[in-house]
N, C-alpha and C positions, 0 to 999 in steps of 0.2 A: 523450523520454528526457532524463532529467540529462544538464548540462553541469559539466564538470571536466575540473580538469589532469590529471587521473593518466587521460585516456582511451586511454591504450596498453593497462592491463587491463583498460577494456572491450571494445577490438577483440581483444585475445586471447582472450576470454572468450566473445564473441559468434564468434567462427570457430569454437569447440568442434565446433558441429552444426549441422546443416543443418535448416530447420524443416518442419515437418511440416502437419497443418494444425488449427491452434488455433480455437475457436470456432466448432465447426459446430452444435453446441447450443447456440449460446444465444440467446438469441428474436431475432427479426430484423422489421424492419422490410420492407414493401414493396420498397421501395429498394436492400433488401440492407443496410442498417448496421445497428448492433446496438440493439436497440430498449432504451436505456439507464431508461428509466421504468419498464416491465416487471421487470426485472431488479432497479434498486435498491427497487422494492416486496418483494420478496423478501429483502431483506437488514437484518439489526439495525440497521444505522445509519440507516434509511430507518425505522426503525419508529417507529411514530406521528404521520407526518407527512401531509396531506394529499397529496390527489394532483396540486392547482396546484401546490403548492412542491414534491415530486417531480418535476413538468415541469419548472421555473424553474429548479432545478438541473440537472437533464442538457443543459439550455438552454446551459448554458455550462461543460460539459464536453463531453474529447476520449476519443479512444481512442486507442492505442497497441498494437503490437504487440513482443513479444520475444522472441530466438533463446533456446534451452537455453544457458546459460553466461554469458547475458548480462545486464550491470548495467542496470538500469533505474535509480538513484540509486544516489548515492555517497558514502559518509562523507565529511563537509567539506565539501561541496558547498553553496550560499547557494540555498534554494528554501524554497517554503512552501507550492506545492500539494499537494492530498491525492490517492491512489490509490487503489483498488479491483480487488481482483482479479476479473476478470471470468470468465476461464476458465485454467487452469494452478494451478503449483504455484510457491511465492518462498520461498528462506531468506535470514533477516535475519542478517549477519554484518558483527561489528568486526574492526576491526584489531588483532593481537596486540602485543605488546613485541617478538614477533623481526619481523624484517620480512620481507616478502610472506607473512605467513601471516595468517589470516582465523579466527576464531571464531563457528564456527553458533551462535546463539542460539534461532532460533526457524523454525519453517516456517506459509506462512501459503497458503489454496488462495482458492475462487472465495467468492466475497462478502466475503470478509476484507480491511481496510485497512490504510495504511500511508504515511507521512508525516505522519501527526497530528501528532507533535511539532512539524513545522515548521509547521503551521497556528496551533498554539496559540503559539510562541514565538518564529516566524519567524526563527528562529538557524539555524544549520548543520546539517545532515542528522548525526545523530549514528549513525549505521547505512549501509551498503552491502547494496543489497537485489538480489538475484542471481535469474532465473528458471531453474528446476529442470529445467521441461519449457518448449515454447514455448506463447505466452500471450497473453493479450488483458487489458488494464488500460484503466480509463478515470480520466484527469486532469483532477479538479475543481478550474477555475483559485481559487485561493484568494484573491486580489483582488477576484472575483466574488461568492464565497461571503463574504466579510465584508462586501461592500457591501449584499446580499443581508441580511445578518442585522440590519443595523444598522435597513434598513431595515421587517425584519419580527425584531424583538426572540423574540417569540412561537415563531418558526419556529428561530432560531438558539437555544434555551434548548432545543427538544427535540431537535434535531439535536446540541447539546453534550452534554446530557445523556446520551444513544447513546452518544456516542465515552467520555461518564466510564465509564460501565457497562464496556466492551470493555477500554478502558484498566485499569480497576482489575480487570478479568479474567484480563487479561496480567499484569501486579504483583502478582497472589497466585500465580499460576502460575510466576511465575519466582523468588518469594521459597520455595517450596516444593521449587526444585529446587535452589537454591541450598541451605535447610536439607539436602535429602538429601545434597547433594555434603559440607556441613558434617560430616553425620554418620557416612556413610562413613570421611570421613578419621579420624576420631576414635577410630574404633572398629577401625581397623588395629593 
């Protein structure tokens, strides 16, 4: 989970509810852990990519679990690894001009990502990402993943290209809702 100053709302956020039991579908290993290769074969950002470098990447990612209520990242917060929703549901909210109030932006469920930004710019989490329901995320260490790319060029060009495609999915999507919102008011 994110580390931040402001983790007083995420304890308050994570006591909302009590968890239930996230992840009983999703494919599993012998061992019982979640068979993270399976799963990102299945998912857009995974696509096109052979199946060594599908292993090599779950290779050095974790998983994570999350209460209903509760921040998994946090606006401001200094990170750069990237996230997968494994099983659950996440809305991405900012923070408002009044204070302690939060702006949904977006909801994102299982295969969907989220911390790109901070992969690509290594800046400050520009979002607070909340789980909806409780959840199962896996955390691809990003120091990994670009050592990884540097050293297979080939592998990080279609693995980037993945995230432009989804990236510029989301940015037509929210430039579209942004015109509705435009047009609405306009037409009062």
């Amino acid at each position: 989970m994110g580390h931040s100053q402001d983790s007083w709302r995420r304890g308050l956020r994570g006591n909302m509810a009590l968890m239930t039991n996230p992840g009983e579908s999703l494919p599993r290993l012998e061992n019982g852990e979640i068979d993270l290769v399976t799963f990102f074969r299945s998912t857009e950002l995974f696509a096109d990519l052979a199946e060594t470098a599908i292993e090599r990447i779950a290779g050095f990612t974790s998983t994570i679990s999350a209460y209903r209520g509760q921040a998994i990242v946090e606006e401001g917060e200094k990170s750069a690894d990237l996230y997968l929703v494994l099983d659950g549901r996440v809305e991405v909210q900012v923070e408002s001009i009044s204070p302690f109030m939060e702006i949904g932006l977006s909801k994102l469920g299982a295969g969907e990502v989220f911390g790109e930004l901070g992969l690509i710019d290594n800046g400050e989490r520009a979002s607070t990402i909340i789980a909806l329901v409780p959840g199962e995320f896996a955390v691809i260490r990003a120091d990994k993943l670009r050592d990884y790319f540097n050293e297979r060029p080939d592998i990080g060009l279609v693995f980037m290209r993945n995230l432009a495609r989804i990236l510029g999915r989301r940015l037509n999507s929210m430039n579209r809702r942004v015109m509705n919102y435009m047009r609405a008011r306009h037409f009062r």
